[in-house]
C-alpha positions as CSV (number, residue, x, y, z in Angstrom):
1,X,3.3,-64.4,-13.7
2,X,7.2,-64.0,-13.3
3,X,7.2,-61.3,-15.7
4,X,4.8,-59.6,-13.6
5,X,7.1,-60.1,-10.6
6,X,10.4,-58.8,-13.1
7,X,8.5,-55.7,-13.8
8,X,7.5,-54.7,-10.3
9,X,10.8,-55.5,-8.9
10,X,12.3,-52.9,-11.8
11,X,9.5,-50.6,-11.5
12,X,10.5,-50.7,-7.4
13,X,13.9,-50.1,-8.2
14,X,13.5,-46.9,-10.3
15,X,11.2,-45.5,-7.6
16,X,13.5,-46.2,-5.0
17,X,16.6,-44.3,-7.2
18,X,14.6,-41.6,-8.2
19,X,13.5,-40.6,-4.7
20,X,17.0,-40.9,-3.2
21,X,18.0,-38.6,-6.4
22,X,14.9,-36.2,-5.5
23,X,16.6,-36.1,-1.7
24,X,20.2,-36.0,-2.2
25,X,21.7,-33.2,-0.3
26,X,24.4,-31.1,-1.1
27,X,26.4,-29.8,1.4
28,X,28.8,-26.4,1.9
29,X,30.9,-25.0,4.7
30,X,32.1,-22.0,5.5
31,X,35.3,-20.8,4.8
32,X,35.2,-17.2,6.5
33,X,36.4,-16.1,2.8
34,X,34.8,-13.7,0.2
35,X,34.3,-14.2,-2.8
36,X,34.7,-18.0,-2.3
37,X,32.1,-18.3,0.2
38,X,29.4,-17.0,-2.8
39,X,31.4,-18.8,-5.5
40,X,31.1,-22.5,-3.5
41,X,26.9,-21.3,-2.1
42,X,26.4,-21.0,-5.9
43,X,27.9,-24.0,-7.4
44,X,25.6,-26.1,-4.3
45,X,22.7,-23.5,-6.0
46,X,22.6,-23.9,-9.5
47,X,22.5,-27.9,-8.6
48,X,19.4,-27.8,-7.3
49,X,17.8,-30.2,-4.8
50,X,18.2,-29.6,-0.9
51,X,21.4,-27.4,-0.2
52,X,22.6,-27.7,3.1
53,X,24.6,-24.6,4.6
54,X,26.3,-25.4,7.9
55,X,26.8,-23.6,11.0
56,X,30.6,-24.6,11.3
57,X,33.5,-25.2,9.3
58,X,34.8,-28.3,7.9
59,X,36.3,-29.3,11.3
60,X,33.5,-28.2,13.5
61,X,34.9,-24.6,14.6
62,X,31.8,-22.0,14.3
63,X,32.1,-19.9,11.2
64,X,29.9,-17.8,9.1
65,X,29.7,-17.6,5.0
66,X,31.4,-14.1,4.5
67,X,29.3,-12.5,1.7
68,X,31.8,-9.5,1.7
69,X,31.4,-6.2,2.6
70,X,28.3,-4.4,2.5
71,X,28.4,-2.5,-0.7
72,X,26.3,-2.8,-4.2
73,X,29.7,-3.7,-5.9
74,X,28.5,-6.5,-8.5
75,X,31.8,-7.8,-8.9
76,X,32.4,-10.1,-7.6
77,X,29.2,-10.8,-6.6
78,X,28.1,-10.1,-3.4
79,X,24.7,-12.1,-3.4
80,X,23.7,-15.6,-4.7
81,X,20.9,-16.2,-7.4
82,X,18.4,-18.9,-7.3
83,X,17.0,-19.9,-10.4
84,X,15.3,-23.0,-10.2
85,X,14.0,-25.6,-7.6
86,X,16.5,-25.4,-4.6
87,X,15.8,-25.6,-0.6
88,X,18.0,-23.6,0.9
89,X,18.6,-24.6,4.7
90,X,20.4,-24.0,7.5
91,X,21.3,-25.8,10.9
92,X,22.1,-25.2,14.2
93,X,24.7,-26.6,16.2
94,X,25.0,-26.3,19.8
95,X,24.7,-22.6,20.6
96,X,25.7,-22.0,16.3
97,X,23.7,-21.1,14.2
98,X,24.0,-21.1,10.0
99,X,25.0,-17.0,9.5
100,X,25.4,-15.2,6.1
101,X,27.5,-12.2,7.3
102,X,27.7,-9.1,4.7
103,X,26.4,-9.2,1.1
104,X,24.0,-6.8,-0.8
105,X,20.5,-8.2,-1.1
106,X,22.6,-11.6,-0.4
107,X,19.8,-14.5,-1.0
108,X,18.1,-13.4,-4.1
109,X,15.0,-15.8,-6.2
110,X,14.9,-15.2,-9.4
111,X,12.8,-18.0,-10.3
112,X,11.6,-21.3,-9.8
113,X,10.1,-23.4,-6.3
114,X,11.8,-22.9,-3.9
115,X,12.7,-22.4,-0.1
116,X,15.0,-20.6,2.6
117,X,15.1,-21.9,5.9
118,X,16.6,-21.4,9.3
119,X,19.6,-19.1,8.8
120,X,21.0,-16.2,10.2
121,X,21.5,-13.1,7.9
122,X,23.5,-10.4,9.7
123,X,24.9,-6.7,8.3
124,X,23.8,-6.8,5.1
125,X,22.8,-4.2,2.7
126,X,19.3,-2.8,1.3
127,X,17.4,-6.2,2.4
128,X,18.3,-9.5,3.3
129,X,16.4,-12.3,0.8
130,X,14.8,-10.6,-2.0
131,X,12.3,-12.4,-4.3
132,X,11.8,-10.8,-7.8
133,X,10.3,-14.4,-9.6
134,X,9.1,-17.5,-8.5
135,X,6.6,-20.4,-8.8
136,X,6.2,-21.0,-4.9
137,X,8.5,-19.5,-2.3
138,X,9.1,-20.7,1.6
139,X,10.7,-18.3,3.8
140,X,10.4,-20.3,7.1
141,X,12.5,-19.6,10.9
142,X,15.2,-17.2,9.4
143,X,16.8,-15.0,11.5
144,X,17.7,-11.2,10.0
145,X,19.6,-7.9,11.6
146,X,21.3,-5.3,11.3
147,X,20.7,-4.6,7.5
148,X,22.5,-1.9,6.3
149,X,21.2,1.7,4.7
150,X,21.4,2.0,1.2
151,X,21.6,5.1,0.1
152,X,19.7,5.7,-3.2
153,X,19.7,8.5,-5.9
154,X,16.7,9.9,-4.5
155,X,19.0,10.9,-1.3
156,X,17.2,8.4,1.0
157,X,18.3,4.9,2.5
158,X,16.9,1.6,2.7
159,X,17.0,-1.1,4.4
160,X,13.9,-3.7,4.6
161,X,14.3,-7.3,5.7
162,X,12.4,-9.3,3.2
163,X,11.1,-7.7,0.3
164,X,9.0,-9.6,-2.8
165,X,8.9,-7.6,-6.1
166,X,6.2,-9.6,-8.7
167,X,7.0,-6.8,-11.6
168,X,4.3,-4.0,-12.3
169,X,1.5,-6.7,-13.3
170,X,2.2,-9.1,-9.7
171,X,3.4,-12.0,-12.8
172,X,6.6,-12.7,-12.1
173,X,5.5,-14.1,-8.4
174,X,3.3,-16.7,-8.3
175,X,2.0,-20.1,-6.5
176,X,2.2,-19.9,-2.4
177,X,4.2,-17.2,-1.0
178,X,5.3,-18.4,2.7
179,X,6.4,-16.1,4.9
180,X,6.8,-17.7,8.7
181,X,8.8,-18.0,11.9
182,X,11.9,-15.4,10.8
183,X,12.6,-12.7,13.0
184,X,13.3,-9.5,12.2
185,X,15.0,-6.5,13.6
186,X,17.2,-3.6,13.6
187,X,15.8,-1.5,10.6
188,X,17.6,1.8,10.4
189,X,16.9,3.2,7.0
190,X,14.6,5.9,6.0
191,X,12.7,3.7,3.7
192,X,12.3,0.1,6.1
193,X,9.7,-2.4,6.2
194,X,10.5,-6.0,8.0
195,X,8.2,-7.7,5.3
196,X,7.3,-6.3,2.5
197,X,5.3,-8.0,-0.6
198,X,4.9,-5.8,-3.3
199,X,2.5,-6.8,-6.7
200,X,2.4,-10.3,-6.7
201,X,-0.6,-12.7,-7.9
202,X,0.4,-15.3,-5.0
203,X,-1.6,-16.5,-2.5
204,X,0.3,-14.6,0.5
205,X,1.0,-16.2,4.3
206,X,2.8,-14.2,6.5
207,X,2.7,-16.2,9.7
208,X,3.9,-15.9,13.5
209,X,7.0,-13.7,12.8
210,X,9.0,-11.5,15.0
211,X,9.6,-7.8,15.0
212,X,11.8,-5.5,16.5
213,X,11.9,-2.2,15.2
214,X,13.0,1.6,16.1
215,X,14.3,0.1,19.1
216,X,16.2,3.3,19.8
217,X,15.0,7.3,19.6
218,X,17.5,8.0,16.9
219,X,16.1,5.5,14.8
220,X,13.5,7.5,12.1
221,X,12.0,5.6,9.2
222,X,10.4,8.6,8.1
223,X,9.2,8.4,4.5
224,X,8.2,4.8,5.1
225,X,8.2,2.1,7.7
226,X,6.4,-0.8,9.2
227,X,6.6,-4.6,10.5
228,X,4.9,-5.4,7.2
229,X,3.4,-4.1,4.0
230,X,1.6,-5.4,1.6
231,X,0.6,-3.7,-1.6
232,X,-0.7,-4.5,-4.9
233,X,-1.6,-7.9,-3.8
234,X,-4.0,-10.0,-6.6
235,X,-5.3,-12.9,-4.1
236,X,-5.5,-13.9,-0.7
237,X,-3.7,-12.3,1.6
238,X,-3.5,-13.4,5.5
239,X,-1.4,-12.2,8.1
240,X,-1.6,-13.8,11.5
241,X,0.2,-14.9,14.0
242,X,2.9,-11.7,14.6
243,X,4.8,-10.1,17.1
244,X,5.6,-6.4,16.3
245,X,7.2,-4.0,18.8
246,X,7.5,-1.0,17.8
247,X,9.7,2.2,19.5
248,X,10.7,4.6,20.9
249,X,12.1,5.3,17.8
250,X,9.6,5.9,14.8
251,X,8.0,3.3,12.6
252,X,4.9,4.5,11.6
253,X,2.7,1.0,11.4
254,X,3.1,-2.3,12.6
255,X,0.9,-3.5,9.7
256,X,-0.5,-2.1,6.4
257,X,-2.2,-2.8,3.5
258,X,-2.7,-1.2,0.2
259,X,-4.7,-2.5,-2.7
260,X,-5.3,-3.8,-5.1
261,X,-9.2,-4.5,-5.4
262,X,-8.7,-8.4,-5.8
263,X,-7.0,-8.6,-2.8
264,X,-8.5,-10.1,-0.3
265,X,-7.0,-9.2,3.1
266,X,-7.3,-10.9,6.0
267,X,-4.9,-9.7,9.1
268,X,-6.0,-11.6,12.6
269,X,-4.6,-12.2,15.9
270,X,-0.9,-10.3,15.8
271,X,0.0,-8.9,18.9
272,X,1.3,-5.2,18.2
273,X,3.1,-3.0,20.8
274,X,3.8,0.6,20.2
275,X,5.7,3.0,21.7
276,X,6.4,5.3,18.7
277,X,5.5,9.3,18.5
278,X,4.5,8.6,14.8
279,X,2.9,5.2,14.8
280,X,-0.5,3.3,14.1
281,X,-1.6,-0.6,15.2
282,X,-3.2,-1.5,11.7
283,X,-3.7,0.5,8.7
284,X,-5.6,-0.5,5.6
285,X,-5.8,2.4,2.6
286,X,-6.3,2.0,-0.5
287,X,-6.4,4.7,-4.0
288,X,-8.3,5.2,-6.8
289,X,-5.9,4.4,-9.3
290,X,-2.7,3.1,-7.6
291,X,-2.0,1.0,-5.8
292,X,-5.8,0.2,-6.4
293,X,-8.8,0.7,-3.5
294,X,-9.1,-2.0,-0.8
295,X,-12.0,-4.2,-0.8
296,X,-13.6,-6.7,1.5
297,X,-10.7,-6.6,3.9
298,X,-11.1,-8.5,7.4
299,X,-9.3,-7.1,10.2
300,X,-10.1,-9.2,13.5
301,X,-8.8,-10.7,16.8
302,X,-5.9,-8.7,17.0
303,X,-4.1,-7.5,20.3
304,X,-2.9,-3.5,19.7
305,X,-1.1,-1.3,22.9
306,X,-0.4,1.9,21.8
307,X,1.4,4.3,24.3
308,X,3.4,8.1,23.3
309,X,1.6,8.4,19.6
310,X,0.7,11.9,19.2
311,X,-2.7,12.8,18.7
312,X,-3.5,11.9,14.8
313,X,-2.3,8.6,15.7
314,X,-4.1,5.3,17.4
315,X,-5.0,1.8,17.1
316,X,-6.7,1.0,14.0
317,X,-7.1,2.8,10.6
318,X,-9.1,2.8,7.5
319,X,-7.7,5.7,4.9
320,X,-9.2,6.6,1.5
321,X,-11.0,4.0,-0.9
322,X,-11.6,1.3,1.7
323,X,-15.1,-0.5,1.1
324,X,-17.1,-4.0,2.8
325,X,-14.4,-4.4,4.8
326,X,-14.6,-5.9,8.6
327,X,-13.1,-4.9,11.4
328,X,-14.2,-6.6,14.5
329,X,-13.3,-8.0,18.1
330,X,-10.3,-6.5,17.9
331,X,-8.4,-5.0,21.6
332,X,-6.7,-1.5,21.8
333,X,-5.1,-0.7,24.9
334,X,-2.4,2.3,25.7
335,X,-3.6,6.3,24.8
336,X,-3.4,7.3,21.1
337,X,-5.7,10.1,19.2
338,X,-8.1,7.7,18.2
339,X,-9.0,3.9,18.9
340,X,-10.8,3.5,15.5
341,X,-9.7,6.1,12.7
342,X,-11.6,6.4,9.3
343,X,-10.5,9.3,6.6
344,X,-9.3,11.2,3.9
345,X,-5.8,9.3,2.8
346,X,-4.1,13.0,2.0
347,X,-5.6,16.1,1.1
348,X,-8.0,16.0,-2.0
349,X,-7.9,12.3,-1.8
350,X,-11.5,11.8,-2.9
351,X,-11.4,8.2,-2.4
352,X,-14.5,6.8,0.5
353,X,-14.2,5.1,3.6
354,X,-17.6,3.0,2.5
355,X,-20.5,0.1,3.8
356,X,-17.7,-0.9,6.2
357,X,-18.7,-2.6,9.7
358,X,-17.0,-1.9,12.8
359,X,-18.4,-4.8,14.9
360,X,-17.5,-5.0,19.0
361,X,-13.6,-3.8,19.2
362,X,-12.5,-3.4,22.8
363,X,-11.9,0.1,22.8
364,X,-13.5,1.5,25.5
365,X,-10.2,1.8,27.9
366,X,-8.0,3.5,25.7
367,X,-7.1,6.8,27.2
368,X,-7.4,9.2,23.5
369,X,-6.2,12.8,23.2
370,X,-8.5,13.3,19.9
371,X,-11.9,10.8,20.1
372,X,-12.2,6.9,20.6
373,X,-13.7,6.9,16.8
374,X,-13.5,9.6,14.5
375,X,-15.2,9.4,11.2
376,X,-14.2,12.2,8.7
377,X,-15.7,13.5,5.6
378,X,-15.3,11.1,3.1
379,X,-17.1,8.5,5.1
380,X,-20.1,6.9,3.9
381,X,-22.6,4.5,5.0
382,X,-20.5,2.6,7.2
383,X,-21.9,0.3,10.3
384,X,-20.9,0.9,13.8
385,X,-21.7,-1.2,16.7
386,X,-20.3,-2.4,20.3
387,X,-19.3,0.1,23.2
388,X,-20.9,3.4,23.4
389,X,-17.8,5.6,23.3
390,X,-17.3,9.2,22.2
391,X,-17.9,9.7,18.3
392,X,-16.8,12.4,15.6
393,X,-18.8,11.5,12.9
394,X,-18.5,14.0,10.2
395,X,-19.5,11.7,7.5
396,X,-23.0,10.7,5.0
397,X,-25.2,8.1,6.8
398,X,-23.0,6.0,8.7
399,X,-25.2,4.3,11.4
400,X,-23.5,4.4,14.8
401,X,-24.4,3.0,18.0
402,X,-24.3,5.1,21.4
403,X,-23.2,8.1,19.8
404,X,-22.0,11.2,20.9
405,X,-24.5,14.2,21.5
406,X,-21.8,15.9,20.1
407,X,-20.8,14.0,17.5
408,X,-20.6,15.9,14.4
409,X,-17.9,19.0,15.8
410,X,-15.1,19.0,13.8
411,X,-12.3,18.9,16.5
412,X,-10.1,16.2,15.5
413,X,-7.6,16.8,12.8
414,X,-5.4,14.3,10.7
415,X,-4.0,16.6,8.8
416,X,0.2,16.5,9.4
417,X,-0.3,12.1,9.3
418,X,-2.2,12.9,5.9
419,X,1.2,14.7,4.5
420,X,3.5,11.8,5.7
421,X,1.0,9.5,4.2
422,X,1.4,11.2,1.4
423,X,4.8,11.2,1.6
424,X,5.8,7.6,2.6
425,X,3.4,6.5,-0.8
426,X,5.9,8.2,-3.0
427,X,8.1,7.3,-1.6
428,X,7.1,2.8,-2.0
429,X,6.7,3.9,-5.8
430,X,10.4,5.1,-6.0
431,X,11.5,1.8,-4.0
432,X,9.1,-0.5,-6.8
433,X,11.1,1.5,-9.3
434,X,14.6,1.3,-8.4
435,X,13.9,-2.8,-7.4
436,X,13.0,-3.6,-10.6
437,X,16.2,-2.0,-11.8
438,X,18.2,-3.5,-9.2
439,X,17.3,-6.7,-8.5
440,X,15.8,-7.9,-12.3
441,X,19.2,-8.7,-13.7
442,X,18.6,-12.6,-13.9
């Protein structure tokens, strides 16, 4: 019996060292100085474990980690790579908060489970925490501004907030992708998305995050912009929980989705405010080919004011090969084109808007320079039901309720948001291209 009472005691013993191992916490200040600032983040890194970055210096004077100057110089490095299982946190101090100053693409994954939490990323370029591999990634109550155009060979800028780049297959991301509490504003770049989770087979949360962007009238994101985008996603995908404001500068959606057809989307109870000339609430699309259709998407409970969108814009959109998807209960408030928008994703897209159901959206007080719901060509058999509003309905037996006598006159055209459409898809397939060029070093 005292053997028995040896062994547990040793048995205690290496469980109580192995979980104060598992939880020992490494700790770096600031010094204010690039590169040592990277050099000493890295070294705390490539230990793994729980990595604490503080808000002051070593005697308690507010400081930021200076990741140098904006630039894509790569020596010295002006980012930090995470390679294996790390938790990356910051604290906040009195009125101080953890801040990464500078840097291009500064917090990079590159593999492993992992998470970054509760620090300020301010000025740097392209994107501020990038995520090119991983197991299982946590991006939780981060704060991120003022990122930086890059200018790329194409001749246009970028600068996103959080971007997540799984390779062409989704592979190289994996597990539970996190996405929660960070706030996000102050996108200036032709190309900028606040989130933005590109071919991944992770099961995607983005969750009760903050959004201000085109905050002023100079501000144009015009080959592609949003709060957040998701695209080529391989599992579930659920976005809740977000506050986008939008304007008066343009951003053309607070959310959208693209593909692929395993993707299961569901996008409920964000609060979007718009006051952009070029901007929708919600847009699912999807293509033939790529990015892939969109399938079985639900789209519900969410709170959309739209005010100054010119007349091909509104609340809620469903372009090209979108099929069994749901969108229902949601409020639209403001004037836009169109409350509810169904059609072609750009000219001789042949993709159908199909067997969808449009289920009791509160529509009916949105002032609309175009129709309340428009339905164009390529629509087919869809379900409508819930206010009797005015309808366009130029589409193959889609079953509508209360619609309008004059229902099937062409007088509502989306032909210039087609073009940007168009335009801003090209323009996410140059971005995937020059990411994996940029950011797959490690």
């Amino acid at each position: 019996m005292k053997n028995h009472y040896i062994i547990f005691a040793v048995l205690l013993f290496s469980a109580l060292f192995a979980a104060n191992t598992v939880q020992a916490i490494t700790v770096v200040y600031p010094t204010g100085t690039f590169p040592t600032d990277v050099q000493n983040v890295q070294a705390a890194i490539d230990q793994g474990g729980t990595v604490l970055l503080k808000a002051t210096d070593s005697v308690g004077h507010p400081l930021a980690f200076n990741f140098g100057t904006p630039e894509p110089n790569d020596v010295p490095f002006r980012f930090v790579a995470i390679k294996a299982n790390v938790s990356l946190s910051g604290e906040l101090v009195g009125g101080s908060r953890t801040t990464i100053t500078g840097g291009f693409g500064p917090l990079r994954i590159f593999g492993g489970k992992n998470s970054i939490e509760g620090i300020k990323i301010d000025g740097p370029l392209n994107a501020a925490i990038v995520i090119v591999k991983s197991n299982g990634t946590r991006i939780i109550g981060n704060a991120i501004q003022n990122v930086v155009p890059d200018v790329v060979a194409q001749g246009f800028s970028i600068s996103d907030g959080i971007d997540v780049f799984g390779g062409f297959d989704g592979s190289r991301v994996s597990g539970d992708l996190v996405i929660s509490g960070n706030s996000i504003g102050n996108l200036t770049g032709d190309f900028a998305l606040g989130i933005q989770v590109d071919s991944v087979q992770a099961s995607v949360t983005i969750s009760n995050n903050t959004f201000q962007l085109g905050q002023t009238a100079a501000t144009v994101g015009f080959l592609n912009s949003a709060g957040i985008g998701c695209v080529r996603c391989h599992k579930a995908v659920t976005i809740s929980g977000n506050m986008i404001t939008i304007g008066p500068g343009i951003v053309f959606n607070g959310i959208v989705t693209v593909g692929g057809p395993d993707a299961r989307y569901h996008v409920y109870s964000n609060t979007i405010n718009s006051q952009g000339p070029l901007s929708d609430g919600i847009v699912v699309f999807g293509v033939a080919d790529d990015p892939g259709p969109t399938v079985s998407a639900v789209i519900e409970n969410n709170f959309i004011t739209v005010h100054n969108a010119e007349n091909f814009f509104g609340g809620i959109d469903l372009f090209g090969a979108v099929s069994s998807s749901t969108t229902q209960g949601n409020i639209i408030r403001g004037d836009a084109g169109a409350a509810l928008n169904m059609d072609q994703l750009f000219p001789g897209d042949t993709g159908l808007v199909s067997c969808n159901r449009f289920l009791f959206n509160d529509i009916a007080s949105v002032t609309v320079s175009g129709v309340p719901i428009f339905l164009g060509a390529n629509t087919v058999n869809n379900l409508v039901r819930g206010q009797c509003v005015d309808v366009i309905d130029l589409g193959v037996s889609n079953d509508i309720s209360c619609p309008n006598p004059a229902s099937h006159v062409a007088s509502f055209s989306n032909a210039t948001r087609q073009q940007l459409l168009q335009r801003a898809i090209k323009a996410e397939s140059t971005v995937r291209s020059l990411a994996s060029q940029k950011f797959s070093r490690f």
